[in-house]
Each structure stands twice: as C-alpha cells, then as structure tokens.
VOGU-3710 file (C-alpha; in Angstrom, 3 decimals, decimal comma):
1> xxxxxxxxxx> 66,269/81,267/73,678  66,307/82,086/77,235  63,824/84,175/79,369  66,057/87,499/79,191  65,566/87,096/75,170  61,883/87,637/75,102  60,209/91,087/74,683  56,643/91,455/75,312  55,254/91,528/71,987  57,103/89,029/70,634
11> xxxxxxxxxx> 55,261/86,681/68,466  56,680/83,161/66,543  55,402/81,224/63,807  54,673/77,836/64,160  55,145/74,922/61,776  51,343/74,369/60,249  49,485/71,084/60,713  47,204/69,284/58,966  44,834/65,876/60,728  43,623/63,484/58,846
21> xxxxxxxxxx> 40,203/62,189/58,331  42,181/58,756/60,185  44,471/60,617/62,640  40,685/62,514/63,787  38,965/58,871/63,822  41,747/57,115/65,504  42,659/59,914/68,406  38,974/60,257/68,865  38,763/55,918/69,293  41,228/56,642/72,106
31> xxxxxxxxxx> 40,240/59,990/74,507  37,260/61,318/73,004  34,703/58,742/71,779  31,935/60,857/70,136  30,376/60,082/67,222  30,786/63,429/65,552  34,784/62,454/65,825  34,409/58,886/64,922  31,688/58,161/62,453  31,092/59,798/59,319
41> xxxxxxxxxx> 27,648/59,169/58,521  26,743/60,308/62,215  28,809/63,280/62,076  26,694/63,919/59,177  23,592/64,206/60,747  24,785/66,263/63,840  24,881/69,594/64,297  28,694/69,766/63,114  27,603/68,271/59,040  30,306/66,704/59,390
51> xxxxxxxxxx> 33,553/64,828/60,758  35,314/67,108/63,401  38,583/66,944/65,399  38,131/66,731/68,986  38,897/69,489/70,348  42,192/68,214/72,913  43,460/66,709/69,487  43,588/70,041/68,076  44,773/70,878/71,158  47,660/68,941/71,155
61> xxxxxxxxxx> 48,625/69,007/67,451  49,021/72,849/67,557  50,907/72,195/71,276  52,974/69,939/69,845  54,850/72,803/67,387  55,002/75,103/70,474  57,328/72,678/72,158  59,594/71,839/68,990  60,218/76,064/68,674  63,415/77,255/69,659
71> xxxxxxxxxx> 61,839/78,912/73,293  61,698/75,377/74,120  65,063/74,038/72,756  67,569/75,464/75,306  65,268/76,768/78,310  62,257/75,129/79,074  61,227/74,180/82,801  57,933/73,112/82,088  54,408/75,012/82,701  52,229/75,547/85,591
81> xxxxxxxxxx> 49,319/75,475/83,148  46,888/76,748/80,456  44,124/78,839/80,500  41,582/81,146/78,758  41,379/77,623/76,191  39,030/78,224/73,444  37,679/76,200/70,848  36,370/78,816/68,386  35,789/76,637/65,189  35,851/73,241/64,635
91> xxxxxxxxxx> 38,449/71,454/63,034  37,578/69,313/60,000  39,651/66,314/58,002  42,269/68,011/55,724  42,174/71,408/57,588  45,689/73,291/57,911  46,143/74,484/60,866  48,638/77,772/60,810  49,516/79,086/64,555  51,333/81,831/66,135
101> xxxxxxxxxx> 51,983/82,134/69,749  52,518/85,905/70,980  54,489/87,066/74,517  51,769/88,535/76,618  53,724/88,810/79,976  56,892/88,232/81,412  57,950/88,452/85,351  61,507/87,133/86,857  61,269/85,071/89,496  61,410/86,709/92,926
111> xxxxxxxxxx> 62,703/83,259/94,505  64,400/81,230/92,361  66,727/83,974/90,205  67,488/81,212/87,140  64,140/81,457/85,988  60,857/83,687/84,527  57,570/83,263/83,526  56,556/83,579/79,825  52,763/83,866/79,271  51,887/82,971/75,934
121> xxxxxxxxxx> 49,199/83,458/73,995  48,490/80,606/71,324  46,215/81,171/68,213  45,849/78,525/65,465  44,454/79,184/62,118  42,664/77,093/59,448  43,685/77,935/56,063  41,233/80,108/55,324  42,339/82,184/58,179  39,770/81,918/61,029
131> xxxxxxxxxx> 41,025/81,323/64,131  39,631/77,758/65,535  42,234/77,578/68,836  43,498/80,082/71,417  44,637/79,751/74,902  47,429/81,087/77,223  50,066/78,919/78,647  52,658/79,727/80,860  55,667/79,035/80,502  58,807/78,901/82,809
141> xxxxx> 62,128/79,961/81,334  65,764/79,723/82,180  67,671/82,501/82,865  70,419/83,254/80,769  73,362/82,048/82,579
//
C-alpha cells in the first residue's frame, strides 16, 4: 500500500501475540531489570501479584506486527516518532495480545511530493478484550508512483 491508498478511518488487524513467562524474564534480564519482570516470587509480593511484561517489550511485540502489515511492505520511509504511548494494563505470561492500528490523519508532503504522513493510532488487546497498549506513530509513506 502506498500513501494515496489510505482513507482516514481506515483500520487493520494485526497478527496477535502472545510472551512467554521466559520471553518476559529474558527481555526484562536485558533492558528492563525489575523484579516485577524478572522474579516470580517478587513479582508476587508487589503491587502487580504477579509476573508482568515490561512495558517497551509489549511495546515492541505489538510494533513488531505493525511493520510486517502490508502499509509497510511496499512504502515505508520510516517514522519521525511515537507519541500519546500508554500503558493501560499490564501484560502478564500467556496473555494474547490482539491489536488494531486505525488512520487518524493523513497530510502530503508540501516539499518532498513522493511522500505523506500516516498517523496511526495503535491499540493492543489482551484476550479478554481490555486494551493494555495505545500510542500514535507516524508514519511516512510513499507516494504512489
């Protein structure tokens, strides 16, 4: 898909995810070294009850099926950035994670006339459908040539 094929409106599905109680301890090891990502029996005792994805591994899981959609495929020119990022719910072991990203806004570029701007609006849902994720990205788009 190129720029000139979004509407505002638009929504796509995204290919659900699911993290592990090891993919949680093992991301967590890496970039986010709390003990309410990493250890059980502490997570236990926190405020959380339990073992919780960090938050930029939920982050990046849900991310991850933005970039494999077809608005990535063909026209892609990378992003300028997120924002509006929310962590609503926390992520537990086993969770799956459902997401939908929606067109909020489109603009052509003034300057450079083979590209737009896509803002997106990202949700991700566990499977009981409660949204634990949003945040807007934008995106910039080929034209269609």
């Amino acid at each position: 898909m190129y720029f000139d094929d979004l509407t505002i409106g638009q929504t796509f599905q995204i290919q659900p995810v699911s993290l592990s109680e090891d993919e949680i301890v093992a991301f967590a090891t890496d970039w986010d070294p709390q003990v309410f990502h990493m250890d059980k029996a502490a997570a236990e005792k926190s405020h959380f009850g339990g073992l919780v994805a960090s938050g930029f591994h939920t982050l990046l899981a849900v991310f991850r099926g933005l970039t494999q959609t077809e608005l990535f495929k063909t026209a892609s020119m990378g992003s300028p950035g997120m924002s509006e990022l929310r962590w609503i719910k926390p992520v537990r072991p086993g969770d799956l994670l459902s997401s939908e990203m929606e067109v909020i806004d489109l603009r052509a570029s003034q300057t450079r006339l083979d590209r737009g701007y896509a803002i997106i609006e990202h949700r991700a849902m566990n499977q009981s459908g409660e949204v634990v994720l949003s945040y807007r990205c934008t995106v910039i788009l080929a034209r269609r040539p």
